[in-house]
Z-matrix of the N, CA and C atoms (Angstrom, degrees):
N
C 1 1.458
C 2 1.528 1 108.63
N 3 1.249 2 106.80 1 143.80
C 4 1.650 3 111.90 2 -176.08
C 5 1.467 4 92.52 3 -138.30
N 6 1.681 5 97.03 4 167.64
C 7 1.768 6 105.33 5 160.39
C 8 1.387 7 99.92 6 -137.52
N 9 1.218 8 93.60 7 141.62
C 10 1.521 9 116.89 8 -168.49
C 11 1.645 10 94.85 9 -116.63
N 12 1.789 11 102.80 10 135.04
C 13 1.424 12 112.42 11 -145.34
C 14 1.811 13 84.05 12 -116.03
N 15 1.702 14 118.27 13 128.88
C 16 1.262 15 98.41 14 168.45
C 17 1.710 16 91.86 15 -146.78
N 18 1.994 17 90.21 16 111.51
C 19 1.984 18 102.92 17 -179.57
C 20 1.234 19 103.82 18 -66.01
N 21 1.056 20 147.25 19 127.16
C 22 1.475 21 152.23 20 -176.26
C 23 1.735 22 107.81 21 -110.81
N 24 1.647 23 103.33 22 -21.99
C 25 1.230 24 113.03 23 169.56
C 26 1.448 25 133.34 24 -56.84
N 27 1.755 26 94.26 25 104.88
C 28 1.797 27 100.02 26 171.26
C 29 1.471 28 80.05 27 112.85
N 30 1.086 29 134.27 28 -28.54
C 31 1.631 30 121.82 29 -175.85
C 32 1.739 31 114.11 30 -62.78
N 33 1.134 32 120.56 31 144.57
C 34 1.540 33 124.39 32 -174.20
C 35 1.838 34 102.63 33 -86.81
N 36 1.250 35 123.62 34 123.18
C 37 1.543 36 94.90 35 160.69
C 38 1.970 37 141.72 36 -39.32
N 39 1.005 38 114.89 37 160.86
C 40 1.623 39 133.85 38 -14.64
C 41 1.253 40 97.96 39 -82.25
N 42 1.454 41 140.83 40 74.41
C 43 1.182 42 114.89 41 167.65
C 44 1.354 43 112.89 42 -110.55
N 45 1.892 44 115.85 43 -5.41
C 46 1.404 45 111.72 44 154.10
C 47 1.211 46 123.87 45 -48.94
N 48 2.030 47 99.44 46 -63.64
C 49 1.514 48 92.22 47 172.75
C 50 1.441 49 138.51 48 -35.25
N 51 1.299 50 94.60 49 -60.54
C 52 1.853 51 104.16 50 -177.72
C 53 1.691 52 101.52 51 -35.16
N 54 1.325 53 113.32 52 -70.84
C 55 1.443 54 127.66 53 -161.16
C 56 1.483 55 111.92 54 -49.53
N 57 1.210 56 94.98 55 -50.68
C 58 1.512 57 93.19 56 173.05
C 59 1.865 58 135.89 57 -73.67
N 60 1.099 59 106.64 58 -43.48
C 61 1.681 60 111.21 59 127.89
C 62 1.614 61 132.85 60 -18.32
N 63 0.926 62 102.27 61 -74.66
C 64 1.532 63 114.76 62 172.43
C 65 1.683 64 98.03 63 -50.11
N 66 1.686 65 114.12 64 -66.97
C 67 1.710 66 105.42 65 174.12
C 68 1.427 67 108.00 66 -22.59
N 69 1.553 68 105.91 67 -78.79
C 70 1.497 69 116.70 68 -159.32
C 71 1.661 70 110.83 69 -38.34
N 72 1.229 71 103.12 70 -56.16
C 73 1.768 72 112.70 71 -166.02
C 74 1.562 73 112.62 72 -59.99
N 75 1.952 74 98.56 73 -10.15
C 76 1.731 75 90.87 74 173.60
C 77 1.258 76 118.43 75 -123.73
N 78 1.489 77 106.82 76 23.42
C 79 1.411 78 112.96 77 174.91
C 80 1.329 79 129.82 78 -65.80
N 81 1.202 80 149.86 79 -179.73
C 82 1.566 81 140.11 80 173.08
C 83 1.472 82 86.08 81 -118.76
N 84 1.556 83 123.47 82 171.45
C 85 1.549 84 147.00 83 -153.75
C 86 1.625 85 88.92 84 -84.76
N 87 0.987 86 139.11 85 -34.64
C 88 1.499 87 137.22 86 169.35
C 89 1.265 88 128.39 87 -77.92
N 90 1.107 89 137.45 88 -12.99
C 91 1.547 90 161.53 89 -133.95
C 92 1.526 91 91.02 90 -118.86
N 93 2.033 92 104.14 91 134.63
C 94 1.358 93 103.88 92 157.66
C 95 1.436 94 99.47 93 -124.11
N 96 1.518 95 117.60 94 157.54
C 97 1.237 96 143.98 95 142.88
C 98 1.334 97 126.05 96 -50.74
N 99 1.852 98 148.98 97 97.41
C 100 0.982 99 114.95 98 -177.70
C 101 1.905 100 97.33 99 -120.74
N 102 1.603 101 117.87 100 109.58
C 103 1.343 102 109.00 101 169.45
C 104 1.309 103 130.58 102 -101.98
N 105 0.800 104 116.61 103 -178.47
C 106 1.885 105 101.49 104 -146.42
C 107 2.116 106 81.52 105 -135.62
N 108 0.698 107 120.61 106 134.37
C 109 1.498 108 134.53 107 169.21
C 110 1.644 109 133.78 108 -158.03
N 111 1.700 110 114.56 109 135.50
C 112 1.671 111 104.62 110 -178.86
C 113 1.521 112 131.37 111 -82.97
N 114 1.762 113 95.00 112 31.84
C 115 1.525 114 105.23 113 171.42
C 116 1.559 115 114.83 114 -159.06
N 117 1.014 116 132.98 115 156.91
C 118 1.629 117 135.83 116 -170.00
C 119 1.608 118 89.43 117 -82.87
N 120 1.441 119 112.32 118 140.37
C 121 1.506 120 135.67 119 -168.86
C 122 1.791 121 95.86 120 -119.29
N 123 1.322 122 102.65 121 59.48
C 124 1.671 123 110.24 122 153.37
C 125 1.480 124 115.91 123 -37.54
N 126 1.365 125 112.89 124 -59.99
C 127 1.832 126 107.96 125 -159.13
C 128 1.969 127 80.70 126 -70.49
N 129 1.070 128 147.00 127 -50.87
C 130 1.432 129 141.78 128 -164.01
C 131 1.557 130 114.28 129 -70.14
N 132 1.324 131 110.53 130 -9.62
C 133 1.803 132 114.69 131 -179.32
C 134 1.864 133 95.48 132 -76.77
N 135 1.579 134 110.28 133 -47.10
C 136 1.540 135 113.89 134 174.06
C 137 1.218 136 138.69 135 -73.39
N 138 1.686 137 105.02 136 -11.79
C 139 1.537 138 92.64 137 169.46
C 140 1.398 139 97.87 138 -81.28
N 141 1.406 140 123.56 139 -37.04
C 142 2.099 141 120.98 140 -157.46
C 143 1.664 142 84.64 141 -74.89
N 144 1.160 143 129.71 142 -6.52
C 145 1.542 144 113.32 143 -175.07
C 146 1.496 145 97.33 144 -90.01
N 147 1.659 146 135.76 145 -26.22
C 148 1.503 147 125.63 146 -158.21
C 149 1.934 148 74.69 147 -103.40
N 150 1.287 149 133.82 148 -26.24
C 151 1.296 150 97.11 149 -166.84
C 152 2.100 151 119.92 150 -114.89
N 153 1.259 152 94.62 151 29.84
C 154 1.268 153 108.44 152 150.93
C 155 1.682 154 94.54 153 116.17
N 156 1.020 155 150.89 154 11.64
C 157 0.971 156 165.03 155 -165.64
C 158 2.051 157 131.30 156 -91.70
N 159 1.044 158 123.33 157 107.37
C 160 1.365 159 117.02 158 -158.83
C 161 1.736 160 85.50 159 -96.60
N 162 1.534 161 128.99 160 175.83
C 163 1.433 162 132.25 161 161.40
C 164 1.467 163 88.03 162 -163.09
N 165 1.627 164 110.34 163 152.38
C 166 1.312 165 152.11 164 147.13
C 167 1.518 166 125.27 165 -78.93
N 168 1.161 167 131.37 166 83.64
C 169 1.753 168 119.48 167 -179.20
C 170 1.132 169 106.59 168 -88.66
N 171 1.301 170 138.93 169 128.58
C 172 1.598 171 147.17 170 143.99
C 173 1.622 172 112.26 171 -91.07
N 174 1.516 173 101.60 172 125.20
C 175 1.601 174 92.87 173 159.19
C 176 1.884 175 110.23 174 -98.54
N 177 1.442 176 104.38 175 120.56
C 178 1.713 177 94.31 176 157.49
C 179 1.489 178 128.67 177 -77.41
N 180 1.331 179 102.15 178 -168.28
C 181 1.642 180 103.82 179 -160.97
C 182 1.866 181 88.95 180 -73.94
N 183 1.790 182 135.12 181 -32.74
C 184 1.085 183 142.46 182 -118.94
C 185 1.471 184 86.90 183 -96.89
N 186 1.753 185 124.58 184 -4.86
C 187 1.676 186 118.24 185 -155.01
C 188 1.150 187 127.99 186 82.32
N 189 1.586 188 120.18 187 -7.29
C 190 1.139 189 111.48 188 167.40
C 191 1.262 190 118.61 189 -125.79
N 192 1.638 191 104.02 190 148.46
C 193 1.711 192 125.01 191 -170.89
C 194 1.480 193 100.01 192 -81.49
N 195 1.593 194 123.52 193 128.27
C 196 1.256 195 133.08 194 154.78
C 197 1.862 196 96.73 195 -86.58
N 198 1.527 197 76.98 196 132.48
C 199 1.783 198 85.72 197 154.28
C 200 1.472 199 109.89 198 -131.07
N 201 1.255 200 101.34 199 126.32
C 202 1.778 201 113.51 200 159.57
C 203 1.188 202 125.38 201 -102.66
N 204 1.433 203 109.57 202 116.88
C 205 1.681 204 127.11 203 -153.81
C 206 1.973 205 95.47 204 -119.87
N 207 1.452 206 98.60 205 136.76
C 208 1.753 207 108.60 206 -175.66
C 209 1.518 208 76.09 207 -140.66
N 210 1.965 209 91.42 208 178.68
C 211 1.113 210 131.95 209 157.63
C 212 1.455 211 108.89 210 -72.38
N 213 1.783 212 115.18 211 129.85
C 214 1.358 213 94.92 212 171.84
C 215 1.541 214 114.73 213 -63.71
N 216 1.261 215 129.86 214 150.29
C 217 1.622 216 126.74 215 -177.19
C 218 1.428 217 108.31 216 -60.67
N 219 1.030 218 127.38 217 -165.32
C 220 1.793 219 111.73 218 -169.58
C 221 1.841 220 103.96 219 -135.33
């Protein structure tokens, strides 16, 4: 298991999306995604939800949202 780190912070759309996408599609079945961003990624909670994908969002005190993105388990 690894985590694959993608700062999205300060990036303009879509280049969170893209990046983080790209994470997902090269992950292995054990592997999380954790991206770090200064706003909640609504339209991105629904695509990883139609394409098999579970996530965790935390906001910290600092403004920025961690998301932890897996495989949904099977």
């Amino acid at each position: 298991m690894s985590e694959i780190l993608v700062d999205a912070r300060g990036l303009e759309p879509p280049e969170p999306f893209e990046r983080v996408m790209e994470a997902v599609s090269d992950m292995g079945a054990d592997d999380i995604v954790l991206m770090l961003l200064e706003r909640e990624p609504h339209p991105l909670y629904r695509v990883l939800e139609r394409n098999g994908y579970v996530y965790r969002t935390t906001y910290r005190e600092d403004g920025v949202f961690e998301i932890r993105i897996r495989l949904k388990p099977a």
